[in-house]
C-alpha positions in Angstrom: 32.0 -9.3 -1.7 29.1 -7.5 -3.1 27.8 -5.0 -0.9 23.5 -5.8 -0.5 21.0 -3.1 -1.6 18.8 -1.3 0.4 15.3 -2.4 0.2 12.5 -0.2 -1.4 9.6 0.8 0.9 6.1 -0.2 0.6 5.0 2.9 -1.3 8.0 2.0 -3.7 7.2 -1.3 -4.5 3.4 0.0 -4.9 5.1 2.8 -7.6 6.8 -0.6 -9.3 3.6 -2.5 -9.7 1.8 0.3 -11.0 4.3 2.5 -13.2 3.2 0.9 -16.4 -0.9 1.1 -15.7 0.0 5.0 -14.9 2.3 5.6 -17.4 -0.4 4.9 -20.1 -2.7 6.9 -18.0 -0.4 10.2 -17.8 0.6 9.5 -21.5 4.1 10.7 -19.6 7.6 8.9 -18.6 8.3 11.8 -16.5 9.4 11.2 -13.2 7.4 13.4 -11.4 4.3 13.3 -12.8 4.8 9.5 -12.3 5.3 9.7 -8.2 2.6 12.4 -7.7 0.1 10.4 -9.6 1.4 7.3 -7.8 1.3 9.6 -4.5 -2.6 10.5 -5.3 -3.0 6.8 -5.6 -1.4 5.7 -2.6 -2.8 8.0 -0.4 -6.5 6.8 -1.9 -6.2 2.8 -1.4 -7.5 0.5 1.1 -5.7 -0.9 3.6 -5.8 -4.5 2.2 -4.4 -2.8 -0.7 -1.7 -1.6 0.9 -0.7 -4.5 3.4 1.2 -7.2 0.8 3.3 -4.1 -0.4 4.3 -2.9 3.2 4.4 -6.8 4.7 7.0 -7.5 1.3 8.8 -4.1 2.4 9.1 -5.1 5.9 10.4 -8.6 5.1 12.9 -6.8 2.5 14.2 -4.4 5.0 14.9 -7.4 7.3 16.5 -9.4 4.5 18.7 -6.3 3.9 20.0 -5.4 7.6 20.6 -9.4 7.8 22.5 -9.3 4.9 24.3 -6.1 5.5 25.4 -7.7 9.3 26.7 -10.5 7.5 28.1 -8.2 5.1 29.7 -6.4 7.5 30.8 -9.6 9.5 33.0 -11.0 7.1 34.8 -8.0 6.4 33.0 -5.8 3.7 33.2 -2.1 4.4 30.0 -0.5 3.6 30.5 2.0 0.3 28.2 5.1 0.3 27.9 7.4 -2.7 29.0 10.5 -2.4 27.7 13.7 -3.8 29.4 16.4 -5.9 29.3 19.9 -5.5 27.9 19.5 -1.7 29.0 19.5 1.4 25.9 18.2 3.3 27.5 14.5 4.2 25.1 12.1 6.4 25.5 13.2 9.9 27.2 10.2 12.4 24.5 8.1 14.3 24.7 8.8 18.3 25.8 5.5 19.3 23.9 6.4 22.4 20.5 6.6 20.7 18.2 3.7 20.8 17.8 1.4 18.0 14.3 0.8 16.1 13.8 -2.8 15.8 12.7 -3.4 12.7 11.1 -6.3 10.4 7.9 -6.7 12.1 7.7 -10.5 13.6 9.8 -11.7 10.6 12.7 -9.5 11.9 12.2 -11.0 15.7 11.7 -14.4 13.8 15.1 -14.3 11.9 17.3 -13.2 14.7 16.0 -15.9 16.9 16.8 -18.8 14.1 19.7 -16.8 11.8 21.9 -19.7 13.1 20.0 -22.4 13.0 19.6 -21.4 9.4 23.1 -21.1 8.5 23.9 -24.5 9.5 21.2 -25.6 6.7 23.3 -23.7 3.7 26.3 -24.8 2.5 29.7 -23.4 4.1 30.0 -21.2 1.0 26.6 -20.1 1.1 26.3 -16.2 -0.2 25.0 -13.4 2.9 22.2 -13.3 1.4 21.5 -16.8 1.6 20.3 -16.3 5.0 17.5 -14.0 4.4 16.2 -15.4 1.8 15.8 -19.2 3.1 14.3 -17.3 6.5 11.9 -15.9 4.2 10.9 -18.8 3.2 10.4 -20.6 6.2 8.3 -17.6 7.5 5.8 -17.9 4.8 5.4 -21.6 5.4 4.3 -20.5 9.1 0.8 -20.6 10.6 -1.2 -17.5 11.5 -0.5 -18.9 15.3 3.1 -18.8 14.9 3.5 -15.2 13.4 1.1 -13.7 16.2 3.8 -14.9 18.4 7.0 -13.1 16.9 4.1 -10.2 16.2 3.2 -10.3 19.6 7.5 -10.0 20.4 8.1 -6.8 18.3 5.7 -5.2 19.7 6.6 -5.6 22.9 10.0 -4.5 21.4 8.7 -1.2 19.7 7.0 0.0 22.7 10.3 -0.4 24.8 11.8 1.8 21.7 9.0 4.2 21.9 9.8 5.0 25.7 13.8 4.8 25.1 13.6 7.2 22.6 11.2 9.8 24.4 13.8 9.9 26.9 16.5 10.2 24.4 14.9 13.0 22.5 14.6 14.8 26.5 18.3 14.8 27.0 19.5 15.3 23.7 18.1 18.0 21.9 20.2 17.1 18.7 19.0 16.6 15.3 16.8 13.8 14.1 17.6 10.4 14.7 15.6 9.0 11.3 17.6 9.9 8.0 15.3 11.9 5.7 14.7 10.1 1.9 16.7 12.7 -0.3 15.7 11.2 -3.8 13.7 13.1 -6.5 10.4 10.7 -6.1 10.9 10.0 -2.5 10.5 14.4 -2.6 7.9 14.2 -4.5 6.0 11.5 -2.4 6.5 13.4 0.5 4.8 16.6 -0.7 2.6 14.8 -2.1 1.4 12.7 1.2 2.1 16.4 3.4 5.3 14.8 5.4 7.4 17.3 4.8 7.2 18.9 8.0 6.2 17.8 11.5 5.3 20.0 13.9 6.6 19.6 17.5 4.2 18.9 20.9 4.7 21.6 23.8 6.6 21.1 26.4 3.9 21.3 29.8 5.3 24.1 31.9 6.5 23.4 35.4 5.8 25.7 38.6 8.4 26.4 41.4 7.3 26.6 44.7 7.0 30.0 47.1 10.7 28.9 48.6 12.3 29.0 45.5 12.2 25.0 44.8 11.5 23.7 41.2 8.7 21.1 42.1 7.8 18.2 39.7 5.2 15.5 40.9 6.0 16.8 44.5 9.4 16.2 44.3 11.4 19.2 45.4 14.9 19.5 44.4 17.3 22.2 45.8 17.5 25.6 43.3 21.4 24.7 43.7 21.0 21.6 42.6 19.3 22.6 39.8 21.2 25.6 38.3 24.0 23.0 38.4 21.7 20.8 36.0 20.5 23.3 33.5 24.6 24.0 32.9 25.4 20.8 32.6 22.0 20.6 30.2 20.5 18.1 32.9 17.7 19.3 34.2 15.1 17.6 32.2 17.1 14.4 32.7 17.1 15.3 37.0 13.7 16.0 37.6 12.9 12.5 34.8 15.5 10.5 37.6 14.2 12.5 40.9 10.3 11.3 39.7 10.8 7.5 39.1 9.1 5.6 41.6 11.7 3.5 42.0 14.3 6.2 43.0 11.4 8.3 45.4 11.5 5.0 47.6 15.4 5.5 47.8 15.0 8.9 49.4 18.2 10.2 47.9 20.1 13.5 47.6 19.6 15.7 44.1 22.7 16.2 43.9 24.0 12.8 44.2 21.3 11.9 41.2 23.2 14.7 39.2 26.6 13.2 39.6 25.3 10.1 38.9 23.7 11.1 35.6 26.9 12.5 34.7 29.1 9.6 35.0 26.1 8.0 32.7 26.0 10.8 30.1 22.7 11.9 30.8 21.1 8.6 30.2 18.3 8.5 33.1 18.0 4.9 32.4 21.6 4.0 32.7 21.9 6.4 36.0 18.6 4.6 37.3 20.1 1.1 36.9 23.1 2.4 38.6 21.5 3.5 41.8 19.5 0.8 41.9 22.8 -1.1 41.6 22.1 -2.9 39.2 
């Protein structure tokens, strides 16, 4: 089995459309002069401009990850290249973490109907079969219809926004995206200002004349807490202690803590558990 290719990103498949026109322009082949003029050009178009490219890149990306589940379904082991003469190798995923849906309303739109689909191929259809007839079908779809798997991911990426807040709280670790490591994707970068991102403050909390750490009135024993910030639970405590839900159970800190350790640190987990669900 052939393992699929990763698909390019909208500012790629912008670079691919205009490499020739800019070429000509530079009067250079060079690789960097290519991205940062194709960078100075990105960053200056419209919006309509840019939509086809990042709507093809989107349905791309969801092609790919369908292709690569199937991929990985029916036994392919996924080859990554390696690289000489350095020892930075790609740091394992926390299985913990929350995953990004991705795809837009085409991604949401091929889950829901991947099966139905394959039943429409023949049985020795190739993985990528899948994505590309979904693709298809997607573009023979109203405007109607696409607000409705729009309307789904969205719904889906705000639930990953909030996951991932409280993620990043209780693990400190590094970053959950992988960072493009390719000459023009370094180039585009600088080029755009991405390089770095700077980090919001933390809002400082107050403790209370009796020694009590005190969090949208919620007052939790100093005990209780110096046994968090060891275990590196304190953020994830005071997240549990606050939930509306859990006020109305009136429970002890310290049972929260245990609680949140049997569950890793996960306040969602922990809160599902006292709630017992």
């Amino acid at each position: 089995m052939e393992q699929p290719k990763k698909a390019a990103s909208g500012y790629f498949l912008f670079l691919a459309d205009r490499r020739e026109s800019i070429e000509k322009d530079l009067g250079s082949k060079k690789g960097p002069d290519i991205a940062r003029r194709a960078g100075e050009l990105w960053k200056a178009v419209s919006e309509d401009v840019r939509k086809p490219f990042e709507e093809k890149a989107a349905r791309l990306k969801a092609e790919y990850e369908a292709a690569m589940q199937e991929f990985k379904a029916d036994g392919g082991v996924v080859v990554r290249k390696s690289k000489k003469d350095k020892g930075d190798a790609k740091p394992k995923k926390d299985p913990d973490a929350p995953k990004r849906p991705a795809g837009g309303g085409y991604g949401v739109y091929l889950n829901e109907h991947r099966e139905e689909i394959k039943k429409t191929l023949p049985a020795d259809h190739k993985i990528t079969d899948v994505a590309k007839a979904a693709g298809a079908k997607w573009k023979s779809l109203s405007e109607t219809e696409k607000k409705k798997y729009e309307y789904k991911y969205n719904e889906r990426k705000q639930a990953y926004d909030i996951l991932l807040q409280e993620y990043k709280a209780t693990h400190p670790a590094p970053a959950l995206e992988e960072q493009a490591k390719s000459p023009l994707a370094k180039a585009f970068k600088r080029q755009m200002g991405e390089d770095s991102q700077k980090k919001e403050p933390r809002p400082k909390k107050g403790r209370t004349s009796k020694g009590k750490s005190k969090n949208n009135n919620i007052e939790i024993d100093e005990s209780v807490l110096a046994e968090a910030r060891k275990a590196q639970l304190e953020g994830a405590l005071k997240n549990l202690a606050n939930r509306p839900e859990i006020v109305a159970l009136d429970l002890k800190a310290d049972k929260m803590l245990s609680i949140l350790k049997a569950h890793n640190g996960l306040v969602n987990s922990a809160k599902h558990a006292l709630l017992g669900c």
